[in-house]
PLY file of the C-alpha trace (Angstrom):
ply
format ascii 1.0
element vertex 247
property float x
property float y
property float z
element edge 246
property int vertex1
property int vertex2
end_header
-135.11 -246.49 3.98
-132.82 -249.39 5.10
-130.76 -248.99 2.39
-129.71 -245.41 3.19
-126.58 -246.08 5.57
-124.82 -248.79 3.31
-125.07 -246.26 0.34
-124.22 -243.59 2.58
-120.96 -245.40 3.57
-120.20 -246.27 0.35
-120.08 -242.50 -0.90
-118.22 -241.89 1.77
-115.32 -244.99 0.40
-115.89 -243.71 -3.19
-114.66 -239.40 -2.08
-111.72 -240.79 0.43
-110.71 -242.28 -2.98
-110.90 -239.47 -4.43
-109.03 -237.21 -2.07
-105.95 -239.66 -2.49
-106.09 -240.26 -6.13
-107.24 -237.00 -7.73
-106.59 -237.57 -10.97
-108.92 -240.72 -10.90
-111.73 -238.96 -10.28
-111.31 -235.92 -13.05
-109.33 -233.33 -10.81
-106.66 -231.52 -13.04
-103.17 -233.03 -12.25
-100.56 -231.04 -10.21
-98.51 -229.52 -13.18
-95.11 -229.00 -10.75
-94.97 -232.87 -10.72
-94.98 -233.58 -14.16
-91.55 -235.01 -15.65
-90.38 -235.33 -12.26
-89.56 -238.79 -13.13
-87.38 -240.08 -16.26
-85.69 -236.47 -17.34
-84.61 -235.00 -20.20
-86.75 -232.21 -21.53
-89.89 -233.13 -20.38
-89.12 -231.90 -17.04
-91.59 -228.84 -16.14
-88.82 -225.66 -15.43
-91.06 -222.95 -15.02
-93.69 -222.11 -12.05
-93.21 -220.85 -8.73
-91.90 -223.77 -6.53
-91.45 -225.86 -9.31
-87.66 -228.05 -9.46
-85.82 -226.94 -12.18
-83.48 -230.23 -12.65
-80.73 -228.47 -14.85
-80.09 -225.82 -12.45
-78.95 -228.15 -9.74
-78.23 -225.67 -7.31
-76.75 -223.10 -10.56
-73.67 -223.60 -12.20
-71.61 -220.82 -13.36
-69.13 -221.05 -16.42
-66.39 -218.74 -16.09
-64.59 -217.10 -19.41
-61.05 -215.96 -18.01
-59.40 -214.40 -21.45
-58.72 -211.20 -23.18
-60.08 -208.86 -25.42
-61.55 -211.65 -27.77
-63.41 -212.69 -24.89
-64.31 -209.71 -23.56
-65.33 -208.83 -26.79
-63.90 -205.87 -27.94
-65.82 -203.31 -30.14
-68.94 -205.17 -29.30
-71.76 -205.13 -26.88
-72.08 -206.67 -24.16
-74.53 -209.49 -25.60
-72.60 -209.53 -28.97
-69.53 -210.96 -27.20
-69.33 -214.83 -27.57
-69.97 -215.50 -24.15
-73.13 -214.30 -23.69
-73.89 -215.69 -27.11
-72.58 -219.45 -25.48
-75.70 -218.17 -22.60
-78.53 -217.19 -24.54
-78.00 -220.85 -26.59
-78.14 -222.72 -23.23
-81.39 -220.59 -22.39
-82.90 -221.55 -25.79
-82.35 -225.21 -25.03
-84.35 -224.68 -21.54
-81.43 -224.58 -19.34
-82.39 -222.16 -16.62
-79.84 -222.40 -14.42
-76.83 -221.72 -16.22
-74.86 -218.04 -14.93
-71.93 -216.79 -17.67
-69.62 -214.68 -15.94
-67.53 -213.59 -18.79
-64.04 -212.63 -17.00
-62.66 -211.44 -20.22
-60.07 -208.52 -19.87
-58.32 -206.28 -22.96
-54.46 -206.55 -22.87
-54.26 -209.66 -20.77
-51.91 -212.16 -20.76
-52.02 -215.81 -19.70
-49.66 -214.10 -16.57
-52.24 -211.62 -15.74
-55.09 -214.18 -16.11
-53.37 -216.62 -13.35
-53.23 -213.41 -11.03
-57.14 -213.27 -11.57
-57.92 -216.83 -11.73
-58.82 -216.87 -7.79
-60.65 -214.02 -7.80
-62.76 -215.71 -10.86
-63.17 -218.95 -9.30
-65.91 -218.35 -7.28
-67.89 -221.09 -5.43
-70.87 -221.53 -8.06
-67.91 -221.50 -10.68
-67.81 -225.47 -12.11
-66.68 -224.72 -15.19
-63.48 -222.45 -16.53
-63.20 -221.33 -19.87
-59.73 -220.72 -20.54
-58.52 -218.44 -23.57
-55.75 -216.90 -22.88
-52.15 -216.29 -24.99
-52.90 -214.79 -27.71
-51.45 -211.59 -26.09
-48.37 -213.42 -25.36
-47.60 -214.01 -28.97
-48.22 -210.54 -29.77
-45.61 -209.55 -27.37
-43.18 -212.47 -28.21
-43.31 -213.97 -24.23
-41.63 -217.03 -24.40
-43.59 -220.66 -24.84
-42.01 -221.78 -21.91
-43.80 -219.02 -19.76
-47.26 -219.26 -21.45
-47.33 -223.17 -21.01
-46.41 -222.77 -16.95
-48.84 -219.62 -16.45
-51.43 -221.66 -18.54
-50.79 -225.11 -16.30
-50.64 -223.50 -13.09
-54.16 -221.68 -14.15
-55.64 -224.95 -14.69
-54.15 -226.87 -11.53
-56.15 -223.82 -9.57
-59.07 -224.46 -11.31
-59.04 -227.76 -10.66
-58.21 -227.77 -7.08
-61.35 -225.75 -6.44
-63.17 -228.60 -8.25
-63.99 -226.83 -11.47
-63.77 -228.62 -15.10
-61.88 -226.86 -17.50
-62.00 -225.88 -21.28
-58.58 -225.06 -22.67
-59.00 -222.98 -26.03
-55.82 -222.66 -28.27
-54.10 -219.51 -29.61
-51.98 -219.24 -32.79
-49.20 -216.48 -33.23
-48.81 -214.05 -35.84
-46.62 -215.26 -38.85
-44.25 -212.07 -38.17
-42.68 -213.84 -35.51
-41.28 -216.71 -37.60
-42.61 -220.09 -37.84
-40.27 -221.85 -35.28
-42.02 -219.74 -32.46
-45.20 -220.22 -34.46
-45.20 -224.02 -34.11
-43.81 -224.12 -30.48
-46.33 -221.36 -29.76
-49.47 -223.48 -31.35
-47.55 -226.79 -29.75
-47.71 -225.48 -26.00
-51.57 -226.11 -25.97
-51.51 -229.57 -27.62
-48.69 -230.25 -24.75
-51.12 -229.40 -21.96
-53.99 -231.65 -23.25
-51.43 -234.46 -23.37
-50.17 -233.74 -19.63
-53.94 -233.73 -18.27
-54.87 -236.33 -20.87
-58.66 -236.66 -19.81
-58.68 -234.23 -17.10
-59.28 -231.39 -19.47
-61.46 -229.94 -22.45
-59.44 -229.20 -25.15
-60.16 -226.77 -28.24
-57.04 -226.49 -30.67
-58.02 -222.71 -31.82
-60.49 -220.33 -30.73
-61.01 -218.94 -33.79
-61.52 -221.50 -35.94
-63.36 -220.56 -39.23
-63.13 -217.17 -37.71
-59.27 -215.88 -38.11
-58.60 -214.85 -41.89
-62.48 -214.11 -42.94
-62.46 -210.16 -43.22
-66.33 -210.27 -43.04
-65.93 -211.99 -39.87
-63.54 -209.60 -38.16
-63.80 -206.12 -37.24
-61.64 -203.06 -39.00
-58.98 -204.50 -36.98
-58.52 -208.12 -38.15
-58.22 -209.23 -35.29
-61.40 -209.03 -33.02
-64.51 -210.79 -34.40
-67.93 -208.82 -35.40
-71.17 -210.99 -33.57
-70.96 -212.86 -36.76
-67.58 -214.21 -35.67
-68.69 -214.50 -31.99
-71.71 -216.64 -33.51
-69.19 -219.17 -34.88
-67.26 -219.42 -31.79
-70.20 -219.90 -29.66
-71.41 -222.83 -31.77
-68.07 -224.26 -32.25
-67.78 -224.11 -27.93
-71.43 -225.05 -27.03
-71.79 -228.35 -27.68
-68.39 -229.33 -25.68
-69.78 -226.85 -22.94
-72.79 -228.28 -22.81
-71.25 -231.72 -22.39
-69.38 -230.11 -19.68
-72.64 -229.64 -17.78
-74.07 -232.83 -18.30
-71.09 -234.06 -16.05
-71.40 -231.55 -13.31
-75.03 -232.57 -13.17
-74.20 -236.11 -12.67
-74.67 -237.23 -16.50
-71.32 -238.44 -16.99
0 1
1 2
2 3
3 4
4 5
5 6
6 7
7 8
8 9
9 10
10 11
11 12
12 13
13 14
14 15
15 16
16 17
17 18
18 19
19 20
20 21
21 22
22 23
23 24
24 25
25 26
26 27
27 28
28 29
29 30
30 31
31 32
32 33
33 34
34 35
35 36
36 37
37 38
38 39
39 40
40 41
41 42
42 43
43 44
44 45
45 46
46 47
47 48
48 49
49 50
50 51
51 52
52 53
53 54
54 55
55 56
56 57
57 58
58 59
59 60
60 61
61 62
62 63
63 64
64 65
65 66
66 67
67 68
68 69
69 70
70 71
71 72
72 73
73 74
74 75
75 76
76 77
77 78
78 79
79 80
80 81
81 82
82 83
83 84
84 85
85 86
86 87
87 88
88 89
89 90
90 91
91 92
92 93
93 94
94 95
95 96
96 97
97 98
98 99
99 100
100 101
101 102
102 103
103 104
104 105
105 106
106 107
107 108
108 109
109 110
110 111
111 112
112 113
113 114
114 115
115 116
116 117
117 118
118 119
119 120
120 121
121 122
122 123
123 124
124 125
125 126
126 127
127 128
128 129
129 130
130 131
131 132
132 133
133 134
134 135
135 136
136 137
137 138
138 139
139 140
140 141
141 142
142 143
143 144
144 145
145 146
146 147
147 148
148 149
149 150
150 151
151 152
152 153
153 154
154 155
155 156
156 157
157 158
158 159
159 160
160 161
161 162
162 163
163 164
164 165
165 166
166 167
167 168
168 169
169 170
170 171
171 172
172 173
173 174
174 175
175 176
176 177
177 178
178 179
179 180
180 181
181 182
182 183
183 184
184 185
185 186
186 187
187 188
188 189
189 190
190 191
191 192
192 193
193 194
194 195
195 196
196 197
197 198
198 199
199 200
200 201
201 202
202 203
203 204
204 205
205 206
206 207
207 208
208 209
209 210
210 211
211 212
212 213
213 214
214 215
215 216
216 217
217 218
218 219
219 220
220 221
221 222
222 223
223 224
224 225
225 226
226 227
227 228
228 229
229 230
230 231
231 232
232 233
233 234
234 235
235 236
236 237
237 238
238 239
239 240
240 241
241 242
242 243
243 244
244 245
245 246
């Protein structure tokens, strides 16, 4: 009987223990905390109230460009954009938005009368593609290089990264304007040196492969949009890393 009250307070000791350190004493651990610390994919994304650390408040990557972008002759989801989207989604990042801002007929002029418009806050990354409508029409290189600058000084100014993608003109319009044409990009990357993301052609592996092109020619099938969504990914991806702090 005189024992009772020191085992009594020691129960007592042994559940306040408990209450603090649940897992200890055999409670299931709270699944929302898990990969909280040290990152990468072991961070928990799903469950209500749960962090998601790659959406970081959402980041939306903005594709300002013409009918190759938009993806002409294609659905919606067949268009490289959205295939960029559903490759971010595979690799568990949730809060990634693709606003594809592509537009049939456009030229890098029309583009830098959109560009604001495009730029909205969530935007932190800009996809430029843009020019390949200014070959077709035989615009001069001087006029696609200053529409082209002035769309990335916006861009920048409202603190979003940008991805330049290069265009190449049709051989019918001689190969002087072909190689200023294809030089104007490579002149941009070298006046923003670091500033900027820079791929030398969009369609790379995609321009000259009939089975990759629609009736056209031109406009790629969603085989071609495949290739250019794996040849963009892992630069956008990169891209995202430094908006979330990674570098």
């Amino acid at each position: 009987m005189p024992l009772r009250r020191p085992v009594l307070a020691i129960l007592l000791l042994l559940a306040a223990a408990c209450s603090v350190r649940d897992a200890a004493c055999g409670k299931p651990v709270d699944e929302s905390l898990v990969g909280r610390q040290g990152g990468g994919n072991s961070a928990i994304t799903g469950g209500e109230g749960a962090p998601d650390p790659m959406a970081k408040g959402g980041i939306t990557i903005a594709f300002l460009g013409d009918s190759l972008t938009a993806g002409l002759g294609l659905l919606t989801q067949q268009a490289f954009p959205q295939k960029i989207g559903e490759m971010f989604e595979a690799e568990g990042f949730t809060g990634i938005e693709i606003d594809n801002a592509g537009l049939s007929g456009d030229t890098s002029a029309g583009g830098l009368r959109r560009v604001e418009q495009v730029l909205t806050p969530n935007v932190k990354i800009l996809v430029v593609a843009l020019g390949g409508n200014d070959a077709l029409r035989g615009l001069t290189v001087s006029d696609t290089r200053e529409n082209l600058r002035q769309i990335i000084d916006i861009a920048q100014a409202h603190g979003a990264l940008v991805m330049l993608c290069g265009m190449e003109a049709p051989t019918n319009l001689g190969e002087d304007y072909r190689t200023a044409f294809k030089a104007l990009y490579f002149d941009l990357l070298r006046s923003y040196q670091r500033q900027i993301v820079y791929v030398p052609f969009l369609l790379e592996g995609v321009a000259g492969h009939p089975e990759l092109n629609q009736a056209d020619g031109i406009h790629p099938t969603e085989a071609g949009s495949k290739i250019i969504a794996a040849t963009l990914f892992p630069l956008l991806r990169g891209m995202v890393d430094r908006v979330n702090g990674g570098g």
